[in-house]
C-alpha positions as CSV (number, residue, x, y, z in Angstrom):
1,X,87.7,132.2,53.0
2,X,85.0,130.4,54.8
3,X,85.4,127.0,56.6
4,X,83.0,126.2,53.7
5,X,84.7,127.3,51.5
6,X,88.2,126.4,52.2
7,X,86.4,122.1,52.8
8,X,84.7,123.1,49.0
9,X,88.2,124.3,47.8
10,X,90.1,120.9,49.4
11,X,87.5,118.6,47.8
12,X,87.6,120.2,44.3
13,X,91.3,120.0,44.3
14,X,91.5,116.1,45.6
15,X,88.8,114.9,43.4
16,X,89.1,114.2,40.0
17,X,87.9,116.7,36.9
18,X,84.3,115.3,36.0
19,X,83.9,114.5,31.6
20,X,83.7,117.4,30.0
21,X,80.9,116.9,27.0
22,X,78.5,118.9,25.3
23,X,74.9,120.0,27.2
24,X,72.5,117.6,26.2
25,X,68.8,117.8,26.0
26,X,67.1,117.9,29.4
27,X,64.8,114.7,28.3
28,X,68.3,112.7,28.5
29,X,70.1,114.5,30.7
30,X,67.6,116.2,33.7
31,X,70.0,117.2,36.2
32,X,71.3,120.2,36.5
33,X,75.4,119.9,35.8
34,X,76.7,121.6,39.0
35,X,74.8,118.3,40.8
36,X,75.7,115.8,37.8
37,X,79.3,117.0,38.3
38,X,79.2,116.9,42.6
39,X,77.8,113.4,41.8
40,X,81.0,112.5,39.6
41,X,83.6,113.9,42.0
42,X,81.8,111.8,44.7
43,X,82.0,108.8,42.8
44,X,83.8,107.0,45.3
45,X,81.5,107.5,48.6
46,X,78.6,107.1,46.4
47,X,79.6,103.5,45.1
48,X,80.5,102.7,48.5
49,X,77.1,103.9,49.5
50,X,75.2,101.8,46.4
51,X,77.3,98.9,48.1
52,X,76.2,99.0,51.7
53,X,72.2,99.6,49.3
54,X,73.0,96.2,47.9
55,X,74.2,94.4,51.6
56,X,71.0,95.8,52.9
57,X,68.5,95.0,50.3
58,X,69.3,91.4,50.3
59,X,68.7,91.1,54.2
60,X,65.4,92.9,53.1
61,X,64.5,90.7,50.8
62,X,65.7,87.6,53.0
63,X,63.0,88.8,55.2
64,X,65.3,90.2,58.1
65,X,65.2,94.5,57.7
66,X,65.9,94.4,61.5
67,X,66.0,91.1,63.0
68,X,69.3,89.5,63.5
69,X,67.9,86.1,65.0
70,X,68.8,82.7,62.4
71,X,68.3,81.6,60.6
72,X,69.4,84.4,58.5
73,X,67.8,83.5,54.9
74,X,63.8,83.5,55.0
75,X,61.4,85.6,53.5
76,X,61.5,86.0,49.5
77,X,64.6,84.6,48.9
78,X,64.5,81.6,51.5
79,X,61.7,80.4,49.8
80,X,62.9,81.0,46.2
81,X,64.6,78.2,44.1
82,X,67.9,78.5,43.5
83,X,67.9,79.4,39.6
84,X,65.5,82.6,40.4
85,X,68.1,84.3,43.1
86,X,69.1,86.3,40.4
87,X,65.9,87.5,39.5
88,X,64.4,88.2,42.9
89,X,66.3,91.0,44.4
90,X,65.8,93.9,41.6
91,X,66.9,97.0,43.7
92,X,69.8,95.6,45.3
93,X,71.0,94.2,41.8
94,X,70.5,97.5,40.1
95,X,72.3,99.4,42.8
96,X,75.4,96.8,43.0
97,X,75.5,97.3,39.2
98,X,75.7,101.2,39.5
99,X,78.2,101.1,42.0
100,X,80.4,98.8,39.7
101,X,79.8,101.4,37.1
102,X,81.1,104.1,38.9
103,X,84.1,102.3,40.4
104,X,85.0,100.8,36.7
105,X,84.9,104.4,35.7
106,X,87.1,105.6,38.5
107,X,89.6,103.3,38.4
108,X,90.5,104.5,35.0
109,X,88.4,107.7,34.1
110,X,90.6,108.6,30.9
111,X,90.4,105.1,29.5
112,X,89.0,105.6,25.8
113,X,84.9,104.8,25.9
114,X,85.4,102.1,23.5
115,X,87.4,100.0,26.2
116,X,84.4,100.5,28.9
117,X,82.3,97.7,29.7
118,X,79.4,99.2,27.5
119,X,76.6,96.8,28.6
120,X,77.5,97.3,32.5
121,X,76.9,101.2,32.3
122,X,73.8,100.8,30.8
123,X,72.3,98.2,32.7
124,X,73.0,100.4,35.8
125,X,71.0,103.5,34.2
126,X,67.8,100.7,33.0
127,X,67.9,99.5,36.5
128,X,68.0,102.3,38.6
129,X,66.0,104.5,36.8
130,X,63.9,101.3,36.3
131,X,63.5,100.5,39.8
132,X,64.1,103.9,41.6
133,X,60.6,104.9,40.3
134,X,59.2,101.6,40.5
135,X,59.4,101.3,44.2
136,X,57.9,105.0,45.5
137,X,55.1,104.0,43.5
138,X,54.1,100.6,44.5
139,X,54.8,101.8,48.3
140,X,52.5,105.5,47.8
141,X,49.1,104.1,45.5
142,X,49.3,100.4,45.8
143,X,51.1,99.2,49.6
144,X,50.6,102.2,51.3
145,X,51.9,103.2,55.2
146,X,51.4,100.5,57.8
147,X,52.8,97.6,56.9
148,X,56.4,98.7,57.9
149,X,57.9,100.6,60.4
150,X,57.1,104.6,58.9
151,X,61.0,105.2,59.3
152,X,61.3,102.2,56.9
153,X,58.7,103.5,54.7
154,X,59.7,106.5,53.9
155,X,63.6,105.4,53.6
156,X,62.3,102.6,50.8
157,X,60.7,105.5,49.3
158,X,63.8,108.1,49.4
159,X,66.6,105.6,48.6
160,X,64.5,104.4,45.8
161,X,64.1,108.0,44.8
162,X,68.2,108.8,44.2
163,X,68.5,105.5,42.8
164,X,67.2,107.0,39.7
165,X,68.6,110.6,40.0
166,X,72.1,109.0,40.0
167,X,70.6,107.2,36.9
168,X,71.5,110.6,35.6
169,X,75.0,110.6,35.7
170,X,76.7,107.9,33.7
171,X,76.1,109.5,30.6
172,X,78.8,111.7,31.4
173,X,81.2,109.0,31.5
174,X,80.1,106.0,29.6
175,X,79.6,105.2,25.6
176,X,75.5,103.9,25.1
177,X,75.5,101.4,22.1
178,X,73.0,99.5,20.6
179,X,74.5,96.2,21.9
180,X,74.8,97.6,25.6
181,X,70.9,98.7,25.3
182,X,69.8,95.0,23.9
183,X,71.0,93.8,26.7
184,X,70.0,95.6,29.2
185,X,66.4,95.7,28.1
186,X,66.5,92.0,27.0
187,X,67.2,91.7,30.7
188,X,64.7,93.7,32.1
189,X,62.4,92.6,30.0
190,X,63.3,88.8,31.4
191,X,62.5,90.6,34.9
192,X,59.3,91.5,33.6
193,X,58.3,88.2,32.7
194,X,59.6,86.1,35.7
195,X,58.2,89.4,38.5
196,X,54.5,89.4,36.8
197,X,53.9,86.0,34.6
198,X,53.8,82.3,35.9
199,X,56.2,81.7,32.3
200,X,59.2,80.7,34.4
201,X,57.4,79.6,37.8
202,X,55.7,81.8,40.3
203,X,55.5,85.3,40.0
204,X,59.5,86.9,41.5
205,X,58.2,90.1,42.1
206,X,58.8,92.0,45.6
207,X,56.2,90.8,48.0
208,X,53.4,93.3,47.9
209,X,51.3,94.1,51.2
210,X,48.7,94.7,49.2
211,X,48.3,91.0,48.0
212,X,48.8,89.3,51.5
213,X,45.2,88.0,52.2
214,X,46.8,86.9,55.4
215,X,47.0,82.9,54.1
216,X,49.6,83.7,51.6
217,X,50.4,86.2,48.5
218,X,47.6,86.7,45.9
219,X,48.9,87.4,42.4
220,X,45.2,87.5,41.4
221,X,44.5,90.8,42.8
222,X,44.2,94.0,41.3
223,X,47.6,95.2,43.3
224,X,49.6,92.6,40.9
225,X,48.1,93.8,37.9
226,X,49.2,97.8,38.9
227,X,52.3,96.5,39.9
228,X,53.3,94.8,36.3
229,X,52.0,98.1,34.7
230,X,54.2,100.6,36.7
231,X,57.0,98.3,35.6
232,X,56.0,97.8,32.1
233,X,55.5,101.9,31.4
234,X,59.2,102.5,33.5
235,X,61.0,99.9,31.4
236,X,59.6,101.8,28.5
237,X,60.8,104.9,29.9
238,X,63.9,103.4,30.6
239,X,64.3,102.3,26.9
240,X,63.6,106.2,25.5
241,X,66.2,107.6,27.7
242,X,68.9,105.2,26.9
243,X,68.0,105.2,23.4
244,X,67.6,109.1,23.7
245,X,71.2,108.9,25.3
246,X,72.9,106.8,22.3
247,X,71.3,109.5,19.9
248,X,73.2,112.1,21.2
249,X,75.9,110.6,21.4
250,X,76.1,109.4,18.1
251,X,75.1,112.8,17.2
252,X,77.5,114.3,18.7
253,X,80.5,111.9,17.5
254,X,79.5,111.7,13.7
255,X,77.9,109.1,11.6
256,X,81.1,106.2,12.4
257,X,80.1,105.9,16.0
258,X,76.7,104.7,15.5
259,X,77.9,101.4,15.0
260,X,79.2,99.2,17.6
């Protein structure tokens, strides 16, 4: 046998069995299952990975992606009242919520579905797949190279990208209900309205380069409006998978499960 082999043997052994359930449609479930199971088995580097996303989209968003001079809190979230924190720092909010996912799942992966924190596994699929999308489009038709460093650029764009492959994943392990998926989209649609309406205050959407008129950040500008519509269309896309997800599933279980 191979080194590669014999490393591929080791990990298989010291890694856990990934759910076993049914194929489901490719519309719900994309990835091929040698790569959805990998991404189980890996569960653990991968939430510490989503982890170290969250640390370092917060210092992005404080306006510090490389500068380690204080004071330490300015950009977005410097300037932000207190009550919209929350609502400010999408990415890193949707990644610390998939690697919560994944570790809840891991610490006990028989625990019966019903005893799973429902509304946290969906919220991480909403948000990732949500925001993984979100973010390679506003940087490739609206912000465009130049207004980071290109190694930054293309590392929003990447990250962003498996952000929503590893979307793909938790329907393996987690129970989709109807309560889990109100709340999820209740709260991205909240997200909606605070990122792209003046409803709750000033717009809390991710600074664009494309709005900077180089006095301050124009929310009048045809960027904004393409901005709120890529997030409108991948919320809805969001909603069909998750729904998509819980149709299966109920499918798949008979007619008792569809209730919860």
């Amino acid at each position: 046998m191979s080194a590669i082999g014999r490393l591929r043997a080791e990990l298989l052994a010291r890694t856990p069995t990934p759910p076993a359930t049914p194929e489901r449609p490719r519309w719900v479930a994309p990835l091929p299952r040698w790569l959805e199971d990998w991404g189980l088995r890996l569960a653990w580097p991968i939430a510490i990975v989503n982890l170290v996303g969250t640390a370092f989209g917060v210092w992005y968003y404080a306006g510090r992606p490389t500068d380690l001079a204080a004071p330490l809190l300015e950009g977005h979230l410097g300037a932000a009242p207190l009550w919209q924190l929350p609502l400010i720092p999408d990415s890193p909010v949707a990644t610390l919520l998939i690697a919560l996912s994944l570790i809840v799942w891991r610490l006990d992966p028989d625990r019966e579905w019903a005893h799973h924190p429902d509304w946290l596994h969906v919220l991480a699929v909403v948000g990732c797949l949500k925001l993984g999308l979100w973010t390679p489009y506003v940087q490739l038709v609206i912000n465009g190279p130049g207004h980071v460093a290109p190694w930054l650029y293309w590392f929003l764009i990447g990250s962003h990208l498996l952000m929503a492959v590893e979307a793909f994943v938790v329907h393996r392990y987690a129970r989709f209900t109807p309560r889990a998926i109100a709340i999820a989209l209740g709260w991205y649609a909240l997200q909606d309205i605070a990122d792209y309406t003046a409803v709750l205050g000033p717009p809390t959407h991710t600074r664009l380069a494309a709005e900077w008129t180089g006095a301050g950040y124009d929310h009048t500008l045809a960027a904004h409006d393409l901005a709120a519509l890529g997030a409108l269309v991948l919320t809805i896309l969001a909603a069909l998978v998750v729904v998509g997800v819980w149709r299966v599933q109920r499918r798949e279980s008979g007619p008792e499960a569809s209730v919860s």
